[in-house]
C-alpha positions as CSV (number, residue, x, y, z in Angstrom):
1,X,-9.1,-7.4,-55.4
2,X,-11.4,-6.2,-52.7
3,X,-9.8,-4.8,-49.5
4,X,-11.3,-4.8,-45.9
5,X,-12.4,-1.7,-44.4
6,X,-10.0,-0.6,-41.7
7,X,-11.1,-1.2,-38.5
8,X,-10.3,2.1,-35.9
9,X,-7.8,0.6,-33.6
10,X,-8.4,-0.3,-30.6
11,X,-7.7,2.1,-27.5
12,X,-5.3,1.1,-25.0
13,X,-6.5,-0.7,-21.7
14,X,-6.7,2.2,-19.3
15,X,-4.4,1.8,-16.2
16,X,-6.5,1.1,-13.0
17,X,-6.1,3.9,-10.6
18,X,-3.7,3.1,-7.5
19,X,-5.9,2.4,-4.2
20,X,-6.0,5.5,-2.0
21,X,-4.7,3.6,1.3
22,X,-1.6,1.9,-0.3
23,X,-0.4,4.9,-1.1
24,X,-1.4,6.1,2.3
25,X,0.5,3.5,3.6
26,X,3.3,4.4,1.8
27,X,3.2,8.1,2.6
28,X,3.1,7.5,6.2
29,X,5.5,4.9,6.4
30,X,7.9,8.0,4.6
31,X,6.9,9.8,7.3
32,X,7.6,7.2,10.1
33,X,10.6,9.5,11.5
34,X,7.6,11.1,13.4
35,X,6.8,8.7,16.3
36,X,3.3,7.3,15.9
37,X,2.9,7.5,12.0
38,X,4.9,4.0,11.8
39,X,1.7,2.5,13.4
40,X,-0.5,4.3,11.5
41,X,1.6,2.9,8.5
42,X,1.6,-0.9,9.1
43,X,-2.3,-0.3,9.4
44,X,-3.2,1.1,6.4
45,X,-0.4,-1.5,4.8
46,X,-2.8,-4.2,6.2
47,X,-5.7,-2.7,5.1
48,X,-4.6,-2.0,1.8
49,X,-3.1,-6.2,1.0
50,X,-6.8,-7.5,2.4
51,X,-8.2,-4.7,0.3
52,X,-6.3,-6.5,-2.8
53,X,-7.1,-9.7,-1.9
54,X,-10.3,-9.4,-1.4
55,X,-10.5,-7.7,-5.1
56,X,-8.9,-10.4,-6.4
57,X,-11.7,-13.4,-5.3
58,X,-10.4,-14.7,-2.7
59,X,-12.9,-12.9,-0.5
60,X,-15.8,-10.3,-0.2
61,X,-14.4,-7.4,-2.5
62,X,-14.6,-3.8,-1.0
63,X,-16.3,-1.1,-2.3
64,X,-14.5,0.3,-4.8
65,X,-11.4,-2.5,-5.0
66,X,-10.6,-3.7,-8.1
67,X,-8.5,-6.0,-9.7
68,X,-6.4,-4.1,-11.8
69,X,-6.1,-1.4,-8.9
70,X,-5.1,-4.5,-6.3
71,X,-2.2,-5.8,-8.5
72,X,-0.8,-2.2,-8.9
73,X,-1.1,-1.5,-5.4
74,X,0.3,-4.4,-3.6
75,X,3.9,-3.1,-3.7
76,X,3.1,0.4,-2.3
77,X,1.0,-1.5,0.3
78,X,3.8,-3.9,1.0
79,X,6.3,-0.9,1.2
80,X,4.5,1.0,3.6
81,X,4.0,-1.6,5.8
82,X,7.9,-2.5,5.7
83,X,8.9,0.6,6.8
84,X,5.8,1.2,9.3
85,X,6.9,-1.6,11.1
86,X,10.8,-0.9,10.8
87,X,10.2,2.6,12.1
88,X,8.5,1.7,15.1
89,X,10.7,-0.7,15.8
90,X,13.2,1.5,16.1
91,X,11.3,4.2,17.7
92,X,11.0,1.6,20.6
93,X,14.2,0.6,20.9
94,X,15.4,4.2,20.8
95,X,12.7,4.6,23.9
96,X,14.3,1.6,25.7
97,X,17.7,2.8,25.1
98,X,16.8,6.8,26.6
99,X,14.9,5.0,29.3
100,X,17.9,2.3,30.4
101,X,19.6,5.1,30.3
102,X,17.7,7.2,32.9
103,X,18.1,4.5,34.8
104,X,21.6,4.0,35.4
């Protein structure tokens, strides 16, 4: 009986590397309790999802977006730009408040 030669298995697929402004996003939007970084958040949020996108073909990819990094990245992206835009919303509503209340 002849057996096959073993054949060296294969090495896993490497994990693509998480993209540099979703996690931006996310950092500043953890950071949003500092007026002004909330904005700065939902930017780089926005930046990061057409970054994805485009990686993914449904537009001119960016240099250095790739698939594998745009799938891994969305929710990071999509957090950051949650909480960017939750934190300045209530940054300006605690301005409107302290201002109505100058007011009066």
């Amino acid at each position: 009986m002849e057996s096959t030669p073993a054949r060296p298995a294969a090495p896993p697929p490497a994990e693509a590397p998480l993209d540099s402004v979703a996690v931006a996003a996310l950092a500043l939007g953890l950071l949003a309790v500092v007026p002004g970084l909330g904005v700065a958040a939902a930017v780089c949020g926005h930046v990061a999802l057409r970054r994805g996108r485009s990686a993914t073909g449904t537009g001119r990819a960016m240099a250095g977006a790739v698939p594998g990094r745009a799938r891994g990245s969305r929710g990071l992206a999509l957090a950051g730009l949650v909480l960017g835009y939750a934190m300045t919303a209530l940054w300006v509503l605690l301005a409107v408040v302290v201002l109505a209340g100058r007011g009066g």
